[in-house]
LOVO-787637 format. One record per residue: residue number from 1; x, y, z of N, C-alpha, C in turn; residue in one letter. Coordinates in steps of 0.1 Angstrom, whole numbers. Each point is the difference from the previous one (the first is absolute). Example, Ala and Ser with C-alpha at 12.3 -4.5 7.8 and 13.67 -1.06 7.14 Angstrom:
BEGIN
donu,n_x,n_y,n_z,ca_x,ca_y,ca_z,c_x,c_y,c_z,marnu
1,132,-57,78,-9,12,0,9,12,0,A
2,-4,11,-7,9,11,0,-8,11,8,S
END
This chain:
BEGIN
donu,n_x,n_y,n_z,ca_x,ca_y,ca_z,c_x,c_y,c_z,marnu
1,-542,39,279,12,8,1,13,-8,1,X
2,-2,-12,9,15,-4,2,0,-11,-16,X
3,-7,-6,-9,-2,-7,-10,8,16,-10,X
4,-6,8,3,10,8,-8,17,4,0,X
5,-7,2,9,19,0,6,8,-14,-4,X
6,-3,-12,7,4,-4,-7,1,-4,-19,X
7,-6,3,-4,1,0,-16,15,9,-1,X
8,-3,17,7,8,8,-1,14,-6,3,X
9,1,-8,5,12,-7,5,9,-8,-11,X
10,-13,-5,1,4,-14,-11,6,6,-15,X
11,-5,9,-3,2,6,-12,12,8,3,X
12,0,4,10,14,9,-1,12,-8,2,X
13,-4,-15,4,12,-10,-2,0,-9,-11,X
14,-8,2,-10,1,-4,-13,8,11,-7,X
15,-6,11,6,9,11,-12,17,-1,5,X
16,-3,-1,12,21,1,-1,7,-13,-2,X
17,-7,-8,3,5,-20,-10,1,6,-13,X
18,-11,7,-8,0,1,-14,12,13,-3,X
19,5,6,6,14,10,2,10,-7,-1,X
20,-1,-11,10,16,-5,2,1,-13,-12,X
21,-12,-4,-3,3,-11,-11,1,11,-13,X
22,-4,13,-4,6,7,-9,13,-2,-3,X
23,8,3,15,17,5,-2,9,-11,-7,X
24,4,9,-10,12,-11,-8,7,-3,0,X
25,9,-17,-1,6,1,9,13,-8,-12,X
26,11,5,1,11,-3,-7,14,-6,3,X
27,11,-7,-7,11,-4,8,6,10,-9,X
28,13,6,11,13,6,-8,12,-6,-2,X
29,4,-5,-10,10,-12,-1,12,14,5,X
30,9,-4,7,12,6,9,14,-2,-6,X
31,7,-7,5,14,-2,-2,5,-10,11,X
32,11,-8,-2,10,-12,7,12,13,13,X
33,-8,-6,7,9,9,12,16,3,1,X
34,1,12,0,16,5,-4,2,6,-10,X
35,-8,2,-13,-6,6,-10,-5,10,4,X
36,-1,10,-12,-5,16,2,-17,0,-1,X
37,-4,-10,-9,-11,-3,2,-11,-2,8,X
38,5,-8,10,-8,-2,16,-4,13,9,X
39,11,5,1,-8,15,10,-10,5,-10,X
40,4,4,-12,-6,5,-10,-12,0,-1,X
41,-5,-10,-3,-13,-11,3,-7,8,8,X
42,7,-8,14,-6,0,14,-6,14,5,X
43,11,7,-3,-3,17,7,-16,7,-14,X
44,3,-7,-11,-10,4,-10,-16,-4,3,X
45,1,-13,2,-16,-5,8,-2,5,12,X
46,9,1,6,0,7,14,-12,16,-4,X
47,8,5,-12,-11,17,4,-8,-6,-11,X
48,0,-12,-9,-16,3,-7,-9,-4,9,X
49,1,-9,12,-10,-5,9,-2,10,7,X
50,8,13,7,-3,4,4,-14,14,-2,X
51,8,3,-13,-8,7,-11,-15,-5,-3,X
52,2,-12,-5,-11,-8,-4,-11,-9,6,X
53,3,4,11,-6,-10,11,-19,1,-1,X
54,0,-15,-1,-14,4,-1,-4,1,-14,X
55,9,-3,-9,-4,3,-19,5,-14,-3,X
56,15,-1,2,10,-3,-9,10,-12,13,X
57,3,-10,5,6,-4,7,10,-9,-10,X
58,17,-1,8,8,-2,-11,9,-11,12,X
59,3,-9,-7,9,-10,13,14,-3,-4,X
60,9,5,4,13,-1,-7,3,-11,-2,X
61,8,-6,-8,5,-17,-4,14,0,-4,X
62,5,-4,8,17,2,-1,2,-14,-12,X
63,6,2,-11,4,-10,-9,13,-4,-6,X
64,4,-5,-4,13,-5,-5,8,10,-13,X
65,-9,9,-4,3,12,-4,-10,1,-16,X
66,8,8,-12,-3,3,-11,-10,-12,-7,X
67,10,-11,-1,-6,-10,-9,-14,-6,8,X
68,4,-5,13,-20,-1,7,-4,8,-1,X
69,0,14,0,-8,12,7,-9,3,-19,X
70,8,-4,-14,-8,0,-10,-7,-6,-2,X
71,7,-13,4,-12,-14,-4,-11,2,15,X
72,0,0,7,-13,-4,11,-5,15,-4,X
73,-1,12,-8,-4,8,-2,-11,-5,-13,X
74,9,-5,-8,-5,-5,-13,-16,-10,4,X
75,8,-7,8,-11,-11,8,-9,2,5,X
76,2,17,7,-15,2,3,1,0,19,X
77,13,-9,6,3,-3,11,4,13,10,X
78,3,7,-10,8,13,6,-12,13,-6,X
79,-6,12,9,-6,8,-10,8,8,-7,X
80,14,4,6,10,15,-8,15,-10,8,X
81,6,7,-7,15,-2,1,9,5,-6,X
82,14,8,2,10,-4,-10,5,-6,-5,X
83,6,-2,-12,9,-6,-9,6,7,-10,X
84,12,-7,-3,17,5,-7,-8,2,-16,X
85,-1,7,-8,-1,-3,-13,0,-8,-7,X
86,14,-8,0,2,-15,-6,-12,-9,0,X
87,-3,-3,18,-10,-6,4,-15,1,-6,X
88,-6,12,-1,-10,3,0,-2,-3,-18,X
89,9,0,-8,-1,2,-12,2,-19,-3,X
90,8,-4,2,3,-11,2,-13,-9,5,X
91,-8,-2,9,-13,-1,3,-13,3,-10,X
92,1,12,-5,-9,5,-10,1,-4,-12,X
93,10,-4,-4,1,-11,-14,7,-13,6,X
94,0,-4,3,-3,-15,9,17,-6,-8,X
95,10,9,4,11,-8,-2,13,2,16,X
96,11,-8,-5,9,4,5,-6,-12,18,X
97,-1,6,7,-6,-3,16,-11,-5,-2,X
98,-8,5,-5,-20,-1,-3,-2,-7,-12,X
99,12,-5,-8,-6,-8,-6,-9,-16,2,X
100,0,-3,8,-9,-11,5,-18,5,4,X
101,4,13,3,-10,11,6,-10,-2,-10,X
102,5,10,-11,-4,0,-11,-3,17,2,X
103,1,4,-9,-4,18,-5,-11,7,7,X
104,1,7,10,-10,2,11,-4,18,-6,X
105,-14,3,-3,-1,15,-3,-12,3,14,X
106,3,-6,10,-12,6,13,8,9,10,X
107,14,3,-5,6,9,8,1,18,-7,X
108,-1,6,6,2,14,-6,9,11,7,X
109,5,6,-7,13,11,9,-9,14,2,X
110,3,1,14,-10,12,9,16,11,1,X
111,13,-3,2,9,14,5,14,-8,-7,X
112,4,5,0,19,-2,-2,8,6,15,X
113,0,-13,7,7,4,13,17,5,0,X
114,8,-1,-8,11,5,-1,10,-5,-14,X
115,13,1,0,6,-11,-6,15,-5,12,X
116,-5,-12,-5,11,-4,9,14,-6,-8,X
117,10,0,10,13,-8,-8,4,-13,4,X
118,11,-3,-6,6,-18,1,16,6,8,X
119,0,-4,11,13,3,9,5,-14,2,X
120,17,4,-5,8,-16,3,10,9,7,X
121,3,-9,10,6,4,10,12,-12,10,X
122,11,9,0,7,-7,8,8,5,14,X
123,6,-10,8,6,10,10,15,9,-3,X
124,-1,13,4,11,6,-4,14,-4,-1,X
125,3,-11,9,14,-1,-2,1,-19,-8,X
126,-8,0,-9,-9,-11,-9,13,0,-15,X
127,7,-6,-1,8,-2,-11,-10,3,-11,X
128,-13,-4,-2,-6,2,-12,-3,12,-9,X
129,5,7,-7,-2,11,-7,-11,6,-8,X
130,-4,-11,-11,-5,-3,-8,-8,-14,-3,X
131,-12,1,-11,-9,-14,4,9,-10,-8,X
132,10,0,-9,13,-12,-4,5,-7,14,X
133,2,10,9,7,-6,15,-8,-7,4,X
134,-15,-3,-6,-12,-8,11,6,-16,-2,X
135,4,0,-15,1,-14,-1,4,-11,11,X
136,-9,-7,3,4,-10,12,-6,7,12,X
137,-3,12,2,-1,2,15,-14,-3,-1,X
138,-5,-3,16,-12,-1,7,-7,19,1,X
139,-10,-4,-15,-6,14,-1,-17,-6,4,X
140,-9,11,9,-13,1,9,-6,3,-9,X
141,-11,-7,-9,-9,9,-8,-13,2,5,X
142,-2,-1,15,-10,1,10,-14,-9,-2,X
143,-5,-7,6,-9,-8,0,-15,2,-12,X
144,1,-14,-6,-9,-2,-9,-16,2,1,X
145,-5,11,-5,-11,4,-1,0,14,0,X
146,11,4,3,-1,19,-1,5,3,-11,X
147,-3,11,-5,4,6,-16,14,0,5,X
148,6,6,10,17,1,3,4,-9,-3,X
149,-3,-17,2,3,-9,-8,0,-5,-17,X
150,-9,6,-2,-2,1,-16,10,11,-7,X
151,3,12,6,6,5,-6,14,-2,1,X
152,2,-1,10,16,-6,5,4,-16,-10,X
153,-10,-4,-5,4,-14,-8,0,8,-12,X
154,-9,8,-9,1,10,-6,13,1,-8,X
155,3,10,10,15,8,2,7,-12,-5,X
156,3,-11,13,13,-8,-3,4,-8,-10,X
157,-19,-4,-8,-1,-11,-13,6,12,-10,X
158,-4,11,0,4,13,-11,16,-1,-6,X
159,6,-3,11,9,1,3,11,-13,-1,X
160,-8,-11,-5,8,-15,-2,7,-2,12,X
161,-7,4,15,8,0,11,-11,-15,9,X
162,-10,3,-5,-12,-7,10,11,-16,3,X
163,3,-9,-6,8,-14,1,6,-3,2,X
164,11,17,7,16,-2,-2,-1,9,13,X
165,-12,-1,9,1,1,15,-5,-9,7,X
166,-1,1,17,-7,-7,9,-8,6,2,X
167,-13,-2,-4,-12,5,6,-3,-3,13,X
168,-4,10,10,-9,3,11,-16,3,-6,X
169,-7,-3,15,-14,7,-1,-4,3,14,X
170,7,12,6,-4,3,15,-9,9,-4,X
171,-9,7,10,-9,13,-1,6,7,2,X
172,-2,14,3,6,15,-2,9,-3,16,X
173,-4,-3,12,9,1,14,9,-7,-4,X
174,-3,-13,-3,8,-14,3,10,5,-8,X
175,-3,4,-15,10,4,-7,11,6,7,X
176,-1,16,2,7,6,7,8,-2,10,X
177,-10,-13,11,12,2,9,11,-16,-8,X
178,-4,-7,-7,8,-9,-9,13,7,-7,X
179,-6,12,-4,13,8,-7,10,3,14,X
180,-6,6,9,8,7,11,6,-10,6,X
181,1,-18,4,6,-6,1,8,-9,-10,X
182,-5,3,-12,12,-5,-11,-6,-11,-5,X
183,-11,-5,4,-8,-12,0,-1,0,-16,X
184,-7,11,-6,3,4,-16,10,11,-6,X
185,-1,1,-11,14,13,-6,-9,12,-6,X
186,-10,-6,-4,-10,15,-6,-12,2,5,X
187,-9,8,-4,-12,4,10,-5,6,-14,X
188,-15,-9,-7,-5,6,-11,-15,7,7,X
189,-3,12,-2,-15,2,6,-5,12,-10,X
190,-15,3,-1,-9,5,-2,10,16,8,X
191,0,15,-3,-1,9,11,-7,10,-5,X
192,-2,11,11,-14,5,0,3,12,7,X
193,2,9,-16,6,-6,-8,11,-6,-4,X
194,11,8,10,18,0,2,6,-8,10,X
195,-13,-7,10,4,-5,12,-8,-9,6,X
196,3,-8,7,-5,-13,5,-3,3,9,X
197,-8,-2,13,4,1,18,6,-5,2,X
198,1,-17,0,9,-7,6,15,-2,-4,X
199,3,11,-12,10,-3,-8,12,11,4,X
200,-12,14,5,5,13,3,3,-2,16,X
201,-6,-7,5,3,-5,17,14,-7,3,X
202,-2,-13,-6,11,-3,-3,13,13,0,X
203,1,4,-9,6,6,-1,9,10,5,X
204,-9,4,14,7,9,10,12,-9,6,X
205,-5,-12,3,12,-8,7,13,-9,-11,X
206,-8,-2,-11,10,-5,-11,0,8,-13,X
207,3,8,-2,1,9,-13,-6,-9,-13,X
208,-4,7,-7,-2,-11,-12,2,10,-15,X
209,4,-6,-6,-1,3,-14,-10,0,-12,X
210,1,4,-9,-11,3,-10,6,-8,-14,X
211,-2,-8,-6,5,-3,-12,-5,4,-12,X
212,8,6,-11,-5,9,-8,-3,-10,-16,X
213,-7,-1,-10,0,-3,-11,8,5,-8,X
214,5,-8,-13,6,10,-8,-8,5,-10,X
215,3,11,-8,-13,3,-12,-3,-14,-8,X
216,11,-5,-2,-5,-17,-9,-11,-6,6,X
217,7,0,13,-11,-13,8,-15,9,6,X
218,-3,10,-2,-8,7,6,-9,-3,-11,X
219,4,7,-18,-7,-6,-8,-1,-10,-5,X
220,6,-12,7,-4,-16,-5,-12,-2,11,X
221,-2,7,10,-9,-7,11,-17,8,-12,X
222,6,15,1,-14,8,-7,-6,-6,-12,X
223,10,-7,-7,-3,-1,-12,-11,-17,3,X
224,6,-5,10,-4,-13,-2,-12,4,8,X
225,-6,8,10,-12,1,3,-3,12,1,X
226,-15,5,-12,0,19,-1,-6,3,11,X
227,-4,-6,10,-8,7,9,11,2,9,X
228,13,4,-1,10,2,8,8,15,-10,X
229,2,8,12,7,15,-8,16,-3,8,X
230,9,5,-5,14,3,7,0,14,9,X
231,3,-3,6,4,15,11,12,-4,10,X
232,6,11,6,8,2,11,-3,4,13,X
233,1,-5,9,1,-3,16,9,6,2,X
234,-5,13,7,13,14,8,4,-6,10,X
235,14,12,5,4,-13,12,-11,6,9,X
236,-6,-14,10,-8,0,13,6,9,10,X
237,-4,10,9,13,1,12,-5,-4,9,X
238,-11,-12,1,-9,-9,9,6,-15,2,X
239,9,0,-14,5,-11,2,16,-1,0,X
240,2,-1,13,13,-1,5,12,-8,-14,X
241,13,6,-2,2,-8,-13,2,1,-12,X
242,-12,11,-5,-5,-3,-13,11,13,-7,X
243,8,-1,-6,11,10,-3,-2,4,-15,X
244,-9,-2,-9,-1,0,-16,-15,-3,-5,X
245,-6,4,-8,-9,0,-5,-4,-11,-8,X
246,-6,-10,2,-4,-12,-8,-11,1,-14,X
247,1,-7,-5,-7,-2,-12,-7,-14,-1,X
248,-12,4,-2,-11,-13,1,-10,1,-9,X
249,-9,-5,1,-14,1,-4,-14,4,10,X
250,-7,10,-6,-12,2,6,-14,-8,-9,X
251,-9,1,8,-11,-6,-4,-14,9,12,X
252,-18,-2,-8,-6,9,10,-4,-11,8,X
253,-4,4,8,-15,-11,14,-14,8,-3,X
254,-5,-8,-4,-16,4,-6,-10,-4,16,X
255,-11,7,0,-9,-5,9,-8,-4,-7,X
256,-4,-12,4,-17,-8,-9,-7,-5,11,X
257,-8,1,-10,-13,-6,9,-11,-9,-9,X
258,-9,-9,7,-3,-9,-7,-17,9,-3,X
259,-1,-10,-10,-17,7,-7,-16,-2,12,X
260,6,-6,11,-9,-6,11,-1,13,8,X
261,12,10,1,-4,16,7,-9,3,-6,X
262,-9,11,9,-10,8,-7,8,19,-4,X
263,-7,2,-8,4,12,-7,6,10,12,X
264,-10,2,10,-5,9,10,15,-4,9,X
265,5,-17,4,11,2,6,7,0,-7,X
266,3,3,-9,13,-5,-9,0,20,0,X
267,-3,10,-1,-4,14,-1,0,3,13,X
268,-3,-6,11,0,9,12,12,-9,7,X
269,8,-11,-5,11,-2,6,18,9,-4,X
270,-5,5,-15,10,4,-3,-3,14,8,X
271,-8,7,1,-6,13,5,7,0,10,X
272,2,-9,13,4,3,14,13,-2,1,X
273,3,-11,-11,16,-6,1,10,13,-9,X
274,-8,10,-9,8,6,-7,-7,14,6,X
275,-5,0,8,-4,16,5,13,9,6,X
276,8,11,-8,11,0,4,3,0,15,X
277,-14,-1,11,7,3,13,3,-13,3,X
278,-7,-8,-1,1,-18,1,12,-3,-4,X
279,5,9,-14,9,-9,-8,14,7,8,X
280,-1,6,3,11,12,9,5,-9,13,X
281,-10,-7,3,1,-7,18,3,-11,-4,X
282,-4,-4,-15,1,-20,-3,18,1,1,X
283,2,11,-8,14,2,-11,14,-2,18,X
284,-4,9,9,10,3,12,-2,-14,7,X
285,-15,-10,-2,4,-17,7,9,-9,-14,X
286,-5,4,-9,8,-10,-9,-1,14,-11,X
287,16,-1,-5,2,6,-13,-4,-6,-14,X
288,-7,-11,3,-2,-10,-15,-14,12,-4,X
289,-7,5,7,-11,6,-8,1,15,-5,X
290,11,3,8,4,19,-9,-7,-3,-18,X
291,4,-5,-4,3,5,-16,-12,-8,-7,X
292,-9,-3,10,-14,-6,-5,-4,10,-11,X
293,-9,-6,-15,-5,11,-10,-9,-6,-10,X
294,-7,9,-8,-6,-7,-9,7,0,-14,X
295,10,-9,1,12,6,-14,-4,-16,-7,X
296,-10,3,-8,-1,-19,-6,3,7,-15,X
297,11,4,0,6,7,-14,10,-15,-9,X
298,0,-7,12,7,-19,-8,-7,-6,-3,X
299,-15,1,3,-11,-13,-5,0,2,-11,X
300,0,13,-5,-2,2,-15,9,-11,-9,X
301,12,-4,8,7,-11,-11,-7,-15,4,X
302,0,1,15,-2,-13,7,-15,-8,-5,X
303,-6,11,-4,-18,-5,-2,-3,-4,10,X
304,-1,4,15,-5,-5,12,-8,13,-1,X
305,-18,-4,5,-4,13,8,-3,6,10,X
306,-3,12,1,-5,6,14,-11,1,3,X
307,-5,-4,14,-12,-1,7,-10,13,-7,X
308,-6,1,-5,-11,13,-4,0,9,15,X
309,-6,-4,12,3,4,13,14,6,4,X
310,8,-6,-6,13,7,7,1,9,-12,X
311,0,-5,-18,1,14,-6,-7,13,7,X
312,-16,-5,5,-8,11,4,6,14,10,X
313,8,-11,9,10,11,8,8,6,0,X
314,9,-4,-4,18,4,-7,-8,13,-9,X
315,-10,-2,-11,-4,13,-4,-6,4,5,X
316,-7,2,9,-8,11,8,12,8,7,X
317,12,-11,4,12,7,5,12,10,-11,X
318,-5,-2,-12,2,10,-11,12,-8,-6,X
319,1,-14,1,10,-12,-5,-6,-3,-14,X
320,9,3,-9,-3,-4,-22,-1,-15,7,X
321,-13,-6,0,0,-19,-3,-1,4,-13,X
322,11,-7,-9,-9,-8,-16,-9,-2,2,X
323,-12,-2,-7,-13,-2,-7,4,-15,-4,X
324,8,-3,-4,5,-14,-9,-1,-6,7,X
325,4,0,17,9,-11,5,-14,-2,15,X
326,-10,2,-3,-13,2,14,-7,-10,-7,X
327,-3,-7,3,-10,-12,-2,-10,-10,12,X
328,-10,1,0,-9,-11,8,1,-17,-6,X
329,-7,-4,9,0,-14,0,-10,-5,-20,X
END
């Protein structure tokens, strides 16, 4: 009797070792603190661990932003992440950033987390009008490795402006509070879509301005890179300042994930993260995940594709995937 018992023991502590070495276990590549990214992230692993406990375990990874968060995706380093369009496409035919990389196809787009814009910014009582007035001044195109950096160079090379400023490279705070002491003249960032944190903070105590494109320069930036659309930036009433409507460029943030998820989490992660009650409670900690969707209506030009697993959901959720644009390994 007690030879059985113990057996009975033994076995029922093999079966829950053999449970916990099931559970899978993933990194979430995050965002550079002061960025809209980082809560974003954080509050999202937050309910899939909670959700998932016991299936699926997810460890957040705070990163230097867009451009790590595609490549250590690509790598295999990261299991899911965001990334800016540019990036992700840029990666996937192995030019531009990734060309040393070389043309990576182990990444696949599971949601279209929003579209974001290009915010240049100065302080309100800022002689600078227009991006001609930049010449010479000390303009922030935020620290190297985040898409905000890439597109902020973007913009200013578009523009035969990139040579004929002083570059900065603070992160999203440093930035800010650099603008608010005068330390720089402009403030280039990623917003999300219309607004920064640390830019809209700022703001209460130093007002800040919004700098607008003109139609020329809007279409010299679009023309020179298509994964970039032209839009207008309403005025904020969050951001102390902003008196007129700017004109910029938008671009989307794709979610990817690498070919090393399994089907089952790649399907039951978007399940909890986009369950509208989940996505109702993500949206009131960070607004970056409101306008989460399965709109991969751009791959069709980009030739990037979608996880088969994430098409599987988005349509069960009654989302048109193309047929064209769903591909396995």
């Amino acid at each position: 009797m007690k030879l059985i018992k113990l057996l009975l023991v033994i076995c029922a502590s093999l079966a829950i070792a053999g449970m916990a070495q099931a559970q899978e276990k993933y990194r979430f590549g995050g965002g550079p603190s002061g960025g809209a990214w980082h809560p974003a992230i954080s509050a999202g692993t937050q309910i899939l661990n909670k959700e998932l406990k016991g299936k699926v375990n997810f460890q957040y990874s705070p990163s230097a932003g867009s451009v790590a968060n595609v490549r250590r995706v690509a790598q295999g380093e990261f299991g899911t992440a965001w990334g800016h369009i540019g990036q992700v496409w840029q990666s996937w035919n192995g030019v531009g950033l990734f060309e040393k990389d070389g043309a990576n196809k182990d990444i696949r787009i599971i949601a279209n987390v929003r579209a974001q814009t290009q915010i240049i910014a100065v302080l309100a009582d800022s002689p600078i009008k227009s991006y001609s007035d930049m010449v010479g001044k000390k303009v922030n195109l935020l620290a190297r490795g985040t898409g905000s950096h890439v597109n902020c160079k973007n913009i200013f090379e578009a523009l035969g402006l990139l040579d004929k400023i002083e570059q900065r490279n603070l992160g999203f705070r440093a930035a800010a509070q650099a603008l608010g002491d005068r330390q720089v003249d402009v403030f280039c960032s990623a917003g999300a879509p219309f607004e920064i944190p640390s830019l809209t903070q700022l703001s209460v105590s130093k007002p800040v301005r919004y700098i607008s494109m003109t139609d020329e320069e809007q279409k010299k930036v679009t023309d020179a890179h298509k994964f970039y659309v032209p839009i207008t930036i309403p005025v904020q009433k969050d951001v102390q300042g902003m008196d007129a409507p700017a004109k910029t460029i938008a671009y989307d943030v794709w979610w990817i994930a690498h070919k090393s998820m399994s089907d089952d989490a790649i399907y039951n992660m978007l399940k909890v993260i986009a369950d509208p009650k989940n996505l109702n409670q993500l949206t009131k900690t960070a607004q970056y995940w409101r306008d989460l969707s399965g709109n991969f209506n751009a791959l069709t030009e980009t030739k990037i594709w979608v996880h088969p697993a994430a098409a599987k959901y988005w349509k069960e959720r009654g989302v048109e995937v193309p047929d064209s644009v769903v591909r396995g390994y």
